[in-house]
Every structure is written in C-alpha cells, then in structure tokens.
C-alpha positions, 0 to 999 in steps of 0.5 A, spaced: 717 603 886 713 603 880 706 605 878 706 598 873 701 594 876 695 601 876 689 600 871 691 604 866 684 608 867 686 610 874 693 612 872 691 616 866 687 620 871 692 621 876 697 624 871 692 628 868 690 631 875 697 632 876 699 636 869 692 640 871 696 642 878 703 643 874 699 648 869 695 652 874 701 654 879 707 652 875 706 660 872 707 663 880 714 659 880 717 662 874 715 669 876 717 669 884 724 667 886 721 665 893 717 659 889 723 657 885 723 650 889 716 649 887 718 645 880 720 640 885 714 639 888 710 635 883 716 630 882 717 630 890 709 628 890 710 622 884 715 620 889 712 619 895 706 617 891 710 611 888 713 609 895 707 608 899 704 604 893 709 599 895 706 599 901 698 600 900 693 598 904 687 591 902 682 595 899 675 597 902 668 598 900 668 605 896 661 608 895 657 609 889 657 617 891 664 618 890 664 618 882 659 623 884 663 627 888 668 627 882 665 630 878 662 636 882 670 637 884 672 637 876 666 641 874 667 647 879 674 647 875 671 652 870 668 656 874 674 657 878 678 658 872 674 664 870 676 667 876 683 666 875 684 668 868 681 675 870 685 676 876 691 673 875 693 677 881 689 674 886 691 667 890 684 666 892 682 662 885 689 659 885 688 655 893 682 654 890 685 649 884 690 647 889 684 644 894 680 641 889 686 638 885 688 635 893 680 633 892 681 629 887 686 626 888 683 623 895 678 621 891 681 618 885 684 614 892 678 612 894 674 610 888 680 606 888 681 603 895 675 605 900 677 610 906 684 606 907 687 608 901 685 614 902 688 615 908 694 612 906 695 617 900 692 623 904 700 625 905 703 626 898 696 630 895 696 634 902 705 636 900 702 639 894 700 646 897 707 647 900 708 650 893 703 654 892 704 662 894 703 663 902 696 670 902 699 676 900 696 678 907 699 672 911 707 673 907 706 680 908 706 680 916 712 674 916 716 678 912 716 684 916 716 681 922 721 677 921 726 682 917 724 687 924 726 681 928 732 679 925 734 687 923 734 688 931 738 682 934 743 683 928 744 690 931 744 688 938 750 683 936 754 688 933 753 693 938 755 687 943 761 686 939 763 693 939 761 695 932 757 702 931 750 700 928 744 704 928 738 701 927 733 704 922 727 700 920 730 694 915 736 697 914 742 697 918 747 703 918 754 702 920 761 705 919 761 705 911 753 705 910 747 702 909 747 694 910 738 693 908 735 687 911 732 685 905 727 679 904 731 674 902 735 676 909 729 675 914 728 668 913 722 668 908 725 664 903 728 658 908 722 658 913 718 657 906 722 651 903 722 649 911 715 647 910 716 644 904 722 639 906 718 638 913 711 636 910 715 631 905 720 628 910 713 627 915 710 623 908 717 620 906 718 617 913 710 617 915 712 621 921 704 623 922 701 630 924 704 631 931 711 629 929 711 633 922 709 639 927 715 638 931 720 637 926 717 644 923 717 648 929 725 646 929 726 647 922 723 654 923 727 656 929 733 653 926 732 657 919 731 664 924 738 663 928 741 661 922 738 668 918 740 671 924 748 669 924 747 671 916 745 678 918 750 680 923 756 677 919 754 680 913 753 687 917 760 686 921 763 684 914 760 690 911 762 695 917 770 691 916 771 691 908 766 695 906 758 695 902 763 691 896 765 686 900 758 684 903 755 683 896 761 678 894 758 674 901 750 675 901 749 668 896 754 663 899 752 665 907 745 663 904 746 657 901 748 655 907 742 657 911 738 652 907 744 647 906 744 648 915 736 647 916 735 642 911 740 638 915 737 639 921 730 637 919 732 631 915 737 628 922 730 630 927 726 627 921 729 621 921 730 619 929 722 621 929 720 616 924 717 609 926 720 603 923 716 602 915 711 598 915 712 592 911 710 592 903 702 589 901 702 588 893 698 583 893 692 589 894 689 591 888 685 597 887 678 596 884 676 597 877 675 604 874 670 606 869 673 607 862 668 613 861 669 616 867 676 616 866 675 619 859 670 623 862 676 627 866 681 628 862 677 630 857 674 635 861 680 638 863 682 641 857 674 643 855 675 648 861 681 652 858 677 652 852 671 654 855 674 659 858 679 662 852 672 662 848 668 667 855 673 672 855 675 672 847 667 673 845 668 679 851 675 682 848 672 683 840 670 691 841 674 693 848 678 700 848 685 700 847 689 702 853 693 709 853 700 708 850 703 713 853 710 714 853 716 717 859 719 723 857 723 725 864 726 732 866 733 732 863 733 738 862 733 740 868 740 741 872 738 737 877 736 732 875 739 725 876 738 718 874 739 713 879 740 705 878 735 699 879 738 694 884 739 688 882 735 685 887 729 689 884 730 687 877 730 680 879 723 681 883 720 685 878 722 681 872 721 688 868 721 689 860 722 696 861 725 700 867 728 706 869 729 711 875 731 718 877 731 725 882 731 732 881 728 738 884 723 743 881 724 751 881 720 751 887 724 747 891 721 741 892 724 734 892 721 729 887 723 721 884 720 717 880 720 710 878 718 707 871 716 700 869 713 697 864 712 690 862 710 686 855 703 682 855 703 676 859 702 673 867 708 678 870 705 684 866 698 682 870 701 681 877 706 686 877 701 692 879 700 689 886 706 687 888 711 691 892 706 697 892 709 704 896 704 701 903 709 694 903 716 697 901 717 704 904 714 701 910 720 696 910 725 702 910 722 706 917 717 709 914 710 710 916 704 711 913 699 715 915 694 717 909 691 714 903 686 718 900 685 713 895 685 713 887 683 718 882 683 719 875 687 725 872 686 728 866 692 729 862 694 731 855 688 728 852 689 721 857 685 719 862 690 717 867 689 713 874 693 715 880 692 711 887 693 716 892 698 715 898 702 719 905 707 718 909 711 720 914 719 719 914 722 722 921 718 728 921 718 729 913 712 728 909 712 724 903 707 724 898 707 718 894 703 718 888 703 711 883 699 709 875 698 703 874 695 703 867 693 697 862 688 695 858 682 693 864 683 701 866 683 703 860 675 699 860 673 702 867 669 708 868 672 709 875 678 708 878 680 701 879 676 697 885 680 690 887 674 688 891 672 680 891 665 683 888 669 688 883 675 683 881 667 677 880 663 682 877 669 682 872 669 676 871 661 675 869 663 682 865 669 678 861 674 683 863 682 680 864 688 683 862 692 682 856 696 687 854 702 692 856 702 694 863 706 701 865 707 703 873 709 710 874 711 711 882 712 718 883 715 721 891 715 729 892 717 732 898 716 740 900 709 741 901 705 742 907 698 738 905 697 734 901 693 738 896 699 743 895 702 736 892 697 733 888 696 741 885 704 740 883 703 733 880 698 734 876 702 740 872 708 736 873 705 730 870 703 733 864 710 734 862 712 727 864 708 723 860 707 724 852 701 719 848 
C-alpha cells in the first residue's frame, strides 16, 4: 500500500492539500477535548487513500475545465482565510475550508482519472469533515438533549432500584449530594467519534451510503445505552461510597463506552461489507502539469502571507486594550473563594483563573468568575464558549431576559457588559459578563457578532491578537433588573483597577 507509482506532480498536490487541512483545523483539536481524535483523522484518510490505490478504477476522459475549477477552488482559499483569521470563533470559514480542501481532492482525482477515479476516492476526502467541530447551533441542541435524556432515565433507574434520586436539570441529587451529568456523561463525545469510526469503517470496507447510515444508527444507539449505564452506575456508586468514590470511576467507565461502541460498530461493519474488489494496478492516472503543480503549492503559503500582510497594514495604529486588573472583596467577612473544577480547567484552558462569593451590606447575594487568557487561538475562542445562555441552562435554570450589551464607564475605563436574567426556582438571577480584548477596545459600540458585523471586520482588518479577560458576575437580591445593574456598576468600581 504504497503511493510509489503516483506522478510526483500529482502527489506533491495531495500532500500539499493535505498539510493545507492539517494546519487550518488542526488548532480546534488542541484546544477542545471533544475533538482530541481529530489528529488521527488525516492519518486515517492517507490510509484509506492508499488502500483504495491498490484498487483504483482504468482511467476515464477528464475535461479540460477541471484545471479551471482548481484554480477557482485554490483561490477562494484567501478570501476565506481572511474571514477565518478574524473570527477565529466562527466555524463557518473553517467548514468553509474543509469543503473546498474535499473539493480539491476530488478534483485532483478527476484531473487524474476522469469521473471513475473520482467516485472511487470520494469516500476518504468525504471522511475528513468527521474532524471538524459540529456548529455551535447544532452541538448545543445534541448536548442538551442528550445530557436531559440520559439525566432523566438515569433517575428513573435509580429510583427502580430503590435509591432516592431527584432530578434537577442536569444533575442528579442523591443520598450524599449532587451527581452533575456533564458533557462528557451525555453521550457527546462517543456519538462524535461514533461518526468518525462509522464514516472510516463505511470507506475501509466500501460499505456504500445506505449500509454506512446503518452501522451509524447503531453506533449512535449503542454509545446512548452505553452513556445511560454510565451514568446511573456512577449516580448509584456515589449514593453507596460517596461523591470521592464516583470521581475514582468516571475515566475508566468511559473508556469502556467507547471500547463497547467501537466494538459494536466495527462487528455490524464488517458483516455488511461486500467482498473486495480485486486490485488494477495497471491503471495509470493521466499526466499532471508541472506548473499546475507548482502553481498550487505555492499558492497555499501565498495565501497566509497575503493574509498576515491585510491585517498587519491594519494593526500599525490600533488602540491598546484596557489592562485592567481584579481586585476581589477580601475584606469583606463574607467573602469566600471558591475552587474551578477540574472539568472546567480542562475545557477552558485559562492562564489565569479565579472564583469567589460574598454578600454585600444590603443583603444581596454575588459570585463572580475571572478568566484570563494570553495571546493566541484559545484566547479568541475562549469569549463565546460556555456562555451563562448555554450553561446555567444545564443546571435547571431558565432564561427569561437578555437586555443585551452595554458599555460602562468605570475608573476611567470603557468597559462592555452583555446583559442576561434568569430565574432559578423562583429566584431571579442577574448575570452580568465583560469580555474585553484588543477588538473591543477598537470598537465604538458594544461588540456585534453578526455575519455582517464579523465581515465588516474583515474588510476593516480588525482580528484578535492580544490578552483576553472574562469577568462573569451573578447577583441575587434585587426586585428589577435596574436595581441589579445600578448595584453592579458601584460594585464594579471596586472590582476592577487599570
């Protein structure tokens, strides 16, 4: 299984394509555990590339409007790594790069083989998206659905088995406390490498598009009763031997959810597959142009010049962001710190990281969380994930408020604030949270993360590069939403010091 007898030409572009994808996505890996597996992705895809050169179709007329389409497909690369490099939050231009690397694969295969060839190495360049994050939109409506599904049959089970166990959103309350279904509990992480190890085994044992969404359905529905039995073991472990108990349980059961599904997948797998098809190597792909070859390759890196060139020409005179520090309420002798776990450590990837509670003279309830993040891609991701809209929801609270953003002047500093209520059995909630870095610092008003706003940064060469600190703060006490933010400004000020 060896691309020896590719013309070099043709095998410098694949490769080149394919460092083009590694150096794009790759950064989503190392950032989010949910996509760790996606450093196997490429290595999977130059294995089933190479195993179905062995078997490679004769060769077909390919048209002469194929180079064309190349090049089209190469150049929108720039224009898409414009948008990417400012809105490195945004998965729309990763996709984006994704679809075009698939398309120039395809039409690498075509140029090489005609249609036959690219039907025949449609499969692995298809595999690749398995390793690009799901939408935001989309992850969001599976990890709440799944982790509400399996947080209600969990509680069910228990209560069948005669444990007490309350059910309050995403967390199960039992005999020695609070048992959370977190993200890694619901199923999320299995059904994603689910996907990725259904759509390989479809393409390692040419299984076609019908049998693949088969041998999905059942990954999918064997990870779901999988992630079930997890949960309710780990619920019914902490309610015999305590929360300490659980934790020395959680990583094992759920290497063997994925050790079960993965197993499962590959058995259906492999009593679907057709018997393989006999090798032709005497098919040989038509010749490729030396300076088309060229032309590609030497494009790619011209595009992240190009690129670095538009926005440095932009940054020469850009404001510096307010660098302002947290001063927390220690004298105050309610205050107390309160510990980060280790999950949100781990999702977060923060440089800087604290939290704490108290109670101020007028009886009111606050918490607080501080983050801050040095230059570079977590930095610029770090302001829109985990946002109060997504988690606080998980914990069975509901929102029934978002005023929106608002600029607050305090101690001299232009400070931005997206604005958010909710309500928790009864209980209002006031949730008021600053991101700040170097592009609100540039902006006139609050922060706008339209498609419009996030292009018009583009065309402004207005990205991210510096510092990034999130100040979430929750009170409790008030009657309206005025009364709580007429609080947070004057608590603010004592807060935050530039």
């Amino acid at each position: 299984m060896t691309f020896c007898d590719i013309p070099l030409p043709l095998l410098a572009c694949v490769l080149g394509v394919w460092v083009l994808f590694i150096a794009e996505v790759s950064p989503q890996w190392s950032i989010d555990p949910d996509y760790n597996y996606g450093w196997a992705v490429p290595l999977l895809f130059l294995f089933l590339l190479a195993r179905r050169w062995q078997s490679r179709p004769e060769t077909a007329r390919a048209r002469g409007s194929a180079f064309a389409a190349l090049a089209v497909a190469a150049l929108a690369i720039l224009p898409v790594k414009l948008i990417k490099e400012a809105n490195p939050d945004w998965l729309l231009p990763t996709w984006t790069i994704t679809l075009l690397v698939i398309a120039l694969f395809l039409l690498l295969a075509y140029t090489a083989g005609g249609a036959p060839w690219a039907r025949h190495f449609a499969p692995p360049a298809v595999f690749l998206v398995t390793a690009v994050p799901w939408p935001f939109f989309l992850e969001h409506a599976v990890v709440l659905g799944l982790t509400g599904v399996v947080t209600r049959v969990a509680t069910e089970i228990l209560v069948f088995w005669g444990i007490p166990a309350v059910q309050h959103g995403n967390v199960i309350e039992g005999p020695t406390g609070m048992v959370g279904i977190e993200e890694a509990c619901s199923g999320i992480r299995s059904l994603q490498a689910i996907v990725m190890i259904s759509l390989f085994l479809g393409a390692q044992f040419r299984l076609g598009l019908a049998r693949t969404c088969w041998v999905l359905g059942f990954g999918a529905a064997l990870a779901f009763v999988c992630n079930v039995a997890r949960s309710t073991l780990l619920a019914g472990v902490a309610a015999s031997r305590g929360i300490k108990a659980m934790e020395n349980w959680h990583d094992p059961l759920g290497v063997a959810v994925l050790l079960v599904s993965f197993a499962g997948v590959w058995l259906l797998a492999r009593m679907l597959a057709p018997n393989e098809p006999a090798p032709s190597p005497s098919a040989r792909p038509h010749r490729f142009p030396v300076p088309a070859a060229v032309a590609l390759i030497g494009w790619m890196p011209a595009a992240w010049l190009l690129t670095e060139l538009w926005y440095r020409i932009h940054e020469t005179n850009a404001p510096e962001p307010p660098a302002w520090t947290m001063r927390w309420p220690s004298d105050n002798p309610t205050f107390k710190a309160f510990p980060i776990s280790e999950l949100s450590r781990a999702l977060l990837l923060y440089d800087e990281g604290s939290s704490a509670g108290w109670t101020a003279r007028d009886g009111s309830h606050w918490q607080a969380y501080y983050f801050r993040w040095r230059p570079g891609l977590r930095a610029a991701q770090a302001a829109h994930e985990h946002v109060p809209e997504v988690c606080l929801p998980s914990s069975g609270m509901a929102l029934v408020g978002n005023p929106g953003n608002k600029r607050l002047f305090v101690n001299k500093m232009d400070v931005p604030f997206e604005r958010y209520q909710f309500d928790n059995n009864g209980r209002m909630l006031y949730v008021f949270r600053c991101v700040s870095n170097d592009l609100t610092a540039r902006e006139s008003a609050p922060v706008n993360w339209s498609r419009t706003d996030r292009l018009t940064r583009v065309l402004q060469g207005k990205r991210q590069r510096g510092d990034q600190r999130v100040l979430e703060v929750i009170v409790s006490g008030y009657d309206t939403p005025a009364q709580a933010e007429t609080a947070f400004r004057r608590e603010l000020e004592k807060l935050i010091r530039s």
